[in-house]
Structures are given as C-alpha cells and as structure tokens.
C-alpha positions in Angstrom: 0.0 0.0 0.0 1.8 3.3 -1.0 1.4 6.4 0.7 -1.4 7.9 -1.8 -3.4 4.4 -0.6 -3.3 5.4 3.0 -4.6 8.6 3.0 -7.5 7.5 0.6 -8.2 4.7 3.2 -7.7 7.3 6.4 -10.4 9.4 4.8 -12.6 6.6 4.0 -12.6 6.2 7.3 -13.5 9.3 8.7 -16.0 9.5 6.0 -17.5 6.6 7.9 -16.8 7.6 11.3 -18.5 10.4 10.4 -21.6 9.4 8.9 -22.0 6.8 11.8 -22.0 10.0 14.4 -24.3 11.8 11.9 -26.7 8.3 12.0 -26.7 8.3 16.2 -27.3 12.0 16.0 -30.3 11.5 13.9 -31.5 8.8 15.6 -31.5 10.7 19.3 -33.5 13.4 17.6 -36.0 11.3 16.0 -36.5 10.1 19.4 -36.8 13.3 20.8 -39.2 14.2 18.5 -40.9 11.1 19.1 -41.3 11.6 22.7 -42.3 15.5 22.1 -45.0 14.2 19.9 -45.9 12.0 23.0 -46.3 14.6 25.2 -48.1 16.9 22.8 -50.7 14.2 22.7 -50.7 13.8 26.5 -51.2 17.8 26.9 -53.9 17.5 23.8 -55.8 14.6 25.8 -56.0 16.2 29.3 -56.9 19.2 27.3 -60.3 17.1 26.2 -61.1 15.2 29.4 -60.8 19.0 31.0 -63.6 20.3 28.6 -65.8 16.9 28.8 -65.3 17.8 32.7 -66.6 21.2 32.5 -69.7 19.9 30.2 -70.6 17.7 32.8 -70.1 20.1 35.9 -72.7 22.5 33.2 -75.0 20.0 32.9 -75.2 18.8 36.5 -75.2 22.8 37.0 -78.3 23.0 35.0 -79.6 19.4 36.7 -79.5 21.0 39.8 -81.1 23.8 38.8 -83.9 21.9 38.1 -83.9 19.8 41.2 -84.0 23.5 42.9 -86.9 24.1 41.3 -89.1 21.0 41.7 -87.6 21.1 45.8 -89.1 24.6 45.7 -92.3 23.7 44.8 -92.7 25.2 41.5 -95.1 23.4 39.5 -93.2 21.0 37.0 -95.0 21.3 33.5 -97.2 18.0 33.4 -98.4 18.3 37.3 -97.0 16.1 40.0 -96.8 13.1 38.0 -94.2 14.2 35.5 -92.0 15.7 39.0 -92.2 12.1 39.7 -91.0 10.9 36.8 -88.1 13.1 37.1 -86.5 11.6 39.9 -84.0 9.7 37.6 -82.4 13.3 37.2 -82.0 14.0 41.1 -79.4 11.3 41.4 
C-alpha cells in the first residue's frame, strides 16, 4: 500500500466515522421528536377530558337547577306526576 493508498483509506474512514455520528445524531433526535410528539398528545388529551369535565359540571349545574326548582315547589310542566318521573335526574 503506497502512501497515496493510506490517505484514501484514512479518509474513507473518517468518511465513515463520520456518517455513523451523523446516523446516532439523527436517531437521538427522532427520538426526541418522538417523545415531544408524545407529550403533545398527553397535553392535547387532558386538554379534552378537561372540557368533557366542564360539560358535565354545566350539565349537572343545569340538573341542579332543576332539582332546585321541583324542591321549591314550583309546578313542574305535566303536574306532579311528571315531577315524579323526574327523579332519575335528582341522582
């Protein structure tokens, strides 16, 4: 092997060396990205069971409401009978 040889071969190597710390770098950052998207889906699911949460604190709001009502005597359209029927919604 001459002495042009060598040098063709050193630089093949750090052509390779290189590329193989270019690979690992790319691979860490796909897995950072991975584990970004991760957490972006975390954030984006809380976010959801947060407004399903407030809908049903509204809705039991409003439930209540009506519980108020019937507890205070008001009539309930359809008489007594249809307050009675109703008791499915104090619960």
């Amino acid at each position: 092997m001459g002495k042009g040889e060598r040098r063709i071969s050193e630089k093949k190597k750090e052509g390779i060396e290189e590329l193989q710390v270019r690979r690992e770098r790319l691979e860490e950052l796909m897995r950072q990205e991975k584990s970004i998207k991760k957490v972006e889906q975390r954030k984006q699911g809380e976010a959801l069971l947060q407004e399903e949460l407030g809908n049903c604190r509204k809705q039991r709001k409003i439930k209540g409401e009506f519980r108020l009502k019937i507890a205070g005597e008001e009539k309930c359209p359809g008489g007594k009978e249809a307050a009675d029927n109703n008791e499915h919604l104090r619960g």
